[in-house]
C-alpha positions in Angstrom: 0.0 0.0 0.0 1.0 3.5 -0.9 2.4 5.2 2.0 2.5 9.2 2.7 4.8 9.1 5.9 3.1 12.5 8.4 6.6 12.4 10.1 10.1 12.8 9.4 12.8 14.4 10.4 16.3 15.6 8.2 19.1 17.2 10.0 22.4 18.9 9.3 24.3 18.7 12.7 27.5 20.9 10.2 25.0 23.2 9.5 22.7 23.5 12.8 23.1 23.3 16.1 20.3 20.8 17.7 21.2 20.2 21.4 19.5 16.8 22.4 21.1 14.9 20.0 24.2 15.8 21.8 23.3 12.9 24.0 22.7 10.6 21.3 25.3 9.7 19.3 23.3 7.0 16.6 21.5 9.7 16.1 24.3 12.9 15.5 25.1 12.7 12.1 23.7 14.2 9.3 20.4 13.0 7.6 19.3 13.4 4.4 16.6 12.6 1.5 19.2 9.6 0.0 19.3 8.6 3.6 15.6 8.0 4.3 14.9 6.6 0.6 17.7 3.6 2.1 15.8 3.2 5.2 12.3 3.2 3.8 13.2 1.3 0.7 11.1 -1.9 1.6 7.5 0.5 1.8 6.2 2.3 -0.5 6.3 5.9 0.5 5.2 8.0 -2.4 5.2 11.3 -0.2 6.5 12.2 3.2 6.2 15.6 5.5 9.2 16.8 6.8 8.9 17.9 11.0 10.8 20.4 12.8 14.2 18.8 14.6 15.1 20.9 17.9 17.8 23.3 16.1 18.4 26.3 17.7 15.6 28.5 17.5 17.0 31.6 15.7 18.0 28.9 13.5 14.3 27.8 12.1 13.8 29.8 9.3 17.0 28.7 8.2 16.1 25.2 8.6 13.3 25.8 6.6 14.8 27.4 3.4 17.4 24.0 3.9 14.6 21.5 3.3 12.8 23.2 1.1 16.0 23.1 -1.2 16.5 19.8 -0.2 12.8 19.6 -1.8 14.2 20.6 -5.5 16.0 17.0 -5.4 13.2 14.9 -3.6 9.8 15.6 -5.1 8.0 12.9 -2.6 9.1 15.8 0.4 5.6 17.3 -0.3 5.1 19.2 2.9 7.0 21.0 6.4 6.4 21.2 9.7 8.1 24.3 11.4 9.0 25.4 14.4 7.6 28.7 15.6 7.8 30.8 18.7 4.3 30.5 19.9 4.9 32.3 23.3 5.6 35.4 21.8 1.9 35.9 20.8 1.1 38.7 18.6 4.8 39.5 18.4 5.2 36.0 16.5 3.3 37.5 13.4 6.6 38.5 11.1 7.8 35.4 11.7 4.5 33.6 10.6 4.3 35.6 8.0 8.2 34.6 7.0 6.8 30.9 6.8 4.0 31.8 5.3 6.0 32.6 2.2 7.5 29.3 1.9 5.3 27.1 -0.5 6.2 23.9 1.7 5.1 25.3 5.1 2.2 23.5 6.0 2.1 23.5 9.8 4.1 24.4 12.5 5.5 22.1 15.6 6.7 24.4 19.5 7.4 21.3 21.2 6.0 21.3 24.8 7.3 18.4 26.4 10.4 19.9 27.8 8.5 22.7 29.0 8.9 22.4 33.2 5.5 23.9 33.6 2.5 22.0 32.6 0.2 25.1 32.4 3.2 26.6 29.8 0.8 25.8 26.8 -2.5 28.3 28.7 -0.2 31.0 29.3 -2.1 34.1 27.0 0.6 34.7 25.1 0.9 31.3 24.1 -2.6 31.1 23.6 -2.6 34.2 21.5 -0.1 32.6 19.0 -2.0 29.8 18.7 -4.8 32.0 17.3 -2.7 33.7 15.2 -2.3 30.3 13.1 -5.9 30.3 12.1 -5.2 33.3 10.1 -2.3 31.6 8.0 -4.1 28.3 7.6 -1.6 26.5 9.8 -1.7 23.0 12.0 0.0 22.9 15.2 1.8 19.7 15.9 1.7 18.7 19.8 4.3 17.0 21.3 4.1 16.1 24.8 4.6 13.9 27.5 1.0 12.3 28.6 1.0 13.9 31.7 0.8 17.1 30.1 -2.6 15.8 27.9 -5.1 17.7 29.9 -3.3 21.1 29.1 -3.6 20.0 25.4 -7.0 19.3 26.0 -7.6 22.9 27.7 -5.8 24.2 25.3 -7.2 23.0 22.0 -10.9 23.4 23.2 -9.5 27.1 23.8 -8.6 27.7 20.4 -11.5 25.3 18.1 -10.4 27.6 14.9 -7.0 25.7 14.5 -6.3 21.8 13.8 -4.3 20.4 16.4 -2.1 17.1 15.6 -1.2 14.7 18.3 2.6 13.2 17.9 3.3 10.2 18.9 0.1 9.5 20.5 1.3 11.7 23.2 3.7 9.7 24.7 1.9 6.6 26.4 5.0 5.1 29.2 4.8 1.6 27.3 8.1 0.8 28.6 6.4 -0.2 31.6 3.3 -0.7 30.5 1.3 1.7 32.2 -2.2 2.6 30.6 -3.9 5.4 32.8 -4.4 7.8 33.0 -3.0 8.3 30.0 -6.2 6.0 28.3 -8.6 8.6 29.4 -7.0 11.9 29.1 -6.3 10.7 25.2 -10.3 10.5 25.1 -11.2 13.6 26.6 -8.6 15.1 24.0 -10.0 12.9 20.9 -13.5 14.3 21.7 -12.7 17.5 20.7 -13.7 17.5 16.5 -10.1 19.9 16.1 -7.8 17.7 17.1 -6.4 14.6 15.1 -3.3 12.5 15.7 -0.5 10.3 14.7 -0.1 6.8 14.9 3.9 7.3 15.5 6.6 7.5 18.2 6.0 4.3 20.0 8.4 2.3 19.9 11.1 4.9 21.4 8.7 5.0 24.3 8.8 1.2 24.7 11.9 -0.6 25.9 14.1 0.0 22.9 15.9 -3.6 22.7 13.2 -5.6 23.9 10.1 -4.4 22.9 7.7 -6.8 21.1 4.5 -5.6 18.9 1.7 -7.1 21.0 2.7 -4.6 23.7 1.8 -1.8 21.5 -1.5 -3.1 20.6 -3.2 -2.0 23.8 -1.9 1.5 23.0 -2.8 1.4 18.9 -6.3 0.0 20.2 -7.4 2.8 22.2 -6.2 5.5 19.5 -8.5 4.1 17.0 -11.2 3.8 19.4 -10.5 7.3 20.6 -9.7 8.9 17.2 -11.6 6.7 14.7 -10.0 5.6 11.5 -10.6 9.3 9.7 -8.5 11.1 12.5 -5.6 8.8 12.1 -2.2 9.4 9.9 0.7 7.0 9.6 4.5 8.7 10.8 7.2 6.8 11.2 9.1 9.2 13.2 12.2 8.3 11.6 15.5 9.0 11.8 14.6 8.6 16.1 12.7 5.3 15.5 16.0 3.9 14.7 17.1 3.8 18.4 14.1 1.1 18.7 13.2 -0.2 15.4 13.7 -0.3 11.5 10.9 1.1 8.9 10.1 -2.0 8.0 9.3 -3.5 11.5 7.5 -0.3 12.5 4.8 -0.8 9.3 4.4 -4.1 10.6 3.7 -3.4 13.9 1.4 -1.0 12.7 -0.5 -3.5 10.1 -0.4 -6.4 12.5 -1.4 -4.7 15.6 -4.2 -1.7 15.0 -7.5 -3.1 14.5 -8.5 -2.2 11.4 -10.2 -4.2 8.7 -11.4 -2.0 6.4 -9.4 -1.7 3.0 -10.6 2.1 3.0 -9.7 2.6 6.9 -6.2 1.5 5.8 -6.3 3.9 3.1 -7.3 6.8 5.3 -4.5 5.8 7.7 -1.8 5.3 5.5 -2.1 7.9 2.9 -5.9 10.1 2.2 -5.8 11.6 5.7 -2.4 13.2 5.8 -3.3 14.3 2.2 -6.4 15.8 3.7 -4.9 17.4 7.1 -1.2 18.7 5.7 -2.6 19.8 2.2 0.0 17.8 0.2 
């Protein structure tokens, strides 16, 4: 099946600064479109979405104009994901209008889930840039830890105007196999009709070395029960995934373990509902 992948990342560490994968070395070296066509080789990914990577913030506009000439040589990168300086509210508009201007912008990502303070995302300037996306068309990528779900929530019944995309299912601890809260904060955030989400990122939150696929199943389950097949995008979250798993064990898991049995479900998950959500 025809795969548009919602998340992947390409980095440049000779070019950017990113400062968490100073702490990672199979992961601090540069990334590129060759490298991901090699990794994904044994799916069929016929578009992908490229997703902000942690550089250096006065480095994002930068990292933009990178990947969109990275673009020119790899006509399946279709759409990006950018990072933007949501806390600065109304003083974020230049630089939303700076992405704005680039074709490929489609979104953008201000990851919360190193933020110390859950209530970080309700701050009113926060919540002022946030609103300002509506007005350029733009998703906002969450990603969180799951105890910070509830401020999600909060926040994306806050703001209904703007499409909010859940990463990585918001970070369920699979690694030891905990379940709640996290089961029903993800449904009091699924209920809200603005907010879609990701079926990525769970591996690396599984024990990396050990995992096996049925552990993931309770997790995929309750997304698809929460979400429903039309709120649901395959990402692969790769180049990270690699600390847990290949691209090729990952759509597995994925086709073995989600309950779905519906030809046109699959479609929606693998490629019509990223089309839909990221415009690409």
């Amino acid at each position: 099946m025809t795969i548009v992948d919602s998340h992947v990342h390409l980095w440049d560490p000779a070019q950017f600064r990113y400062p968490w994968l100073e702490g990672l070395p199979a992961l601090n070296r540069s990334v590129k479109p060759a490298d991901f066509r090699a990794a994904s080789s044994s799916a069929d990914v016929s578009k992908f979405v490229f997703v902000e990577c942690g550089c250096e913030p006065a480095q994002s506009l930068a990292e933009v104009d990178w990947v969109s000439n990275l673009a020119k040589g790899e006509p399946r990168l279709k759409g990006i994901v950018a990072h933007a300086s949501l806390e600065r509210g109304e003083e974020a508009r230049p630089e939303f209008e700076m992405l704005a201007s680039r074709p490929l912008v489609k979104g953008v990502r201000r990851n919360l889930q190193s933020e110390p303070d859950p209530e970080f995302c309700l701050r009113p300037k926060f919540l002022a840039g946030v609103r300002l996306l509506s007005e350029f068309g733009f998703t906002f990528d969450l990603c969180l830890r799951h105890e910070q779900l509830p401020q999600a929530t909060e926040l994306a019944r806050r703001v209904p105007q703007v499409t909010f995309v859940l990463d990585h299912l918001g970070k369920p601890d699979v690694r030891n196999k905990t379940f709640q809260p996290w089961a029903n904060d993800l449904n009091a955030l699924a209920a809200l009709p603005n907010v879609v989400a990701k079926v990525s990122g769970l591996t690396t939150e599984a024990d990396w070395h050990n995992w096996q696929p049925v552990e993931l199943k309770p997790y995929l389950s309750h997304l698809i029960e929460s979400f429903g097949p039309q709120r649901l995008m395959f990402g692969s979250d790769w180049p990270v995934m690699i600390l847990a798993a290949d691209y090729e064990r990952w759509v597995e898991a994925v086709r073995t373990q989600l309950p779905i049995s519906k030809e046109e479900d699959w479609i929606r998950l693998f490629r019509s509902n990223a089309e839909r959500i990221y415009r690409v």
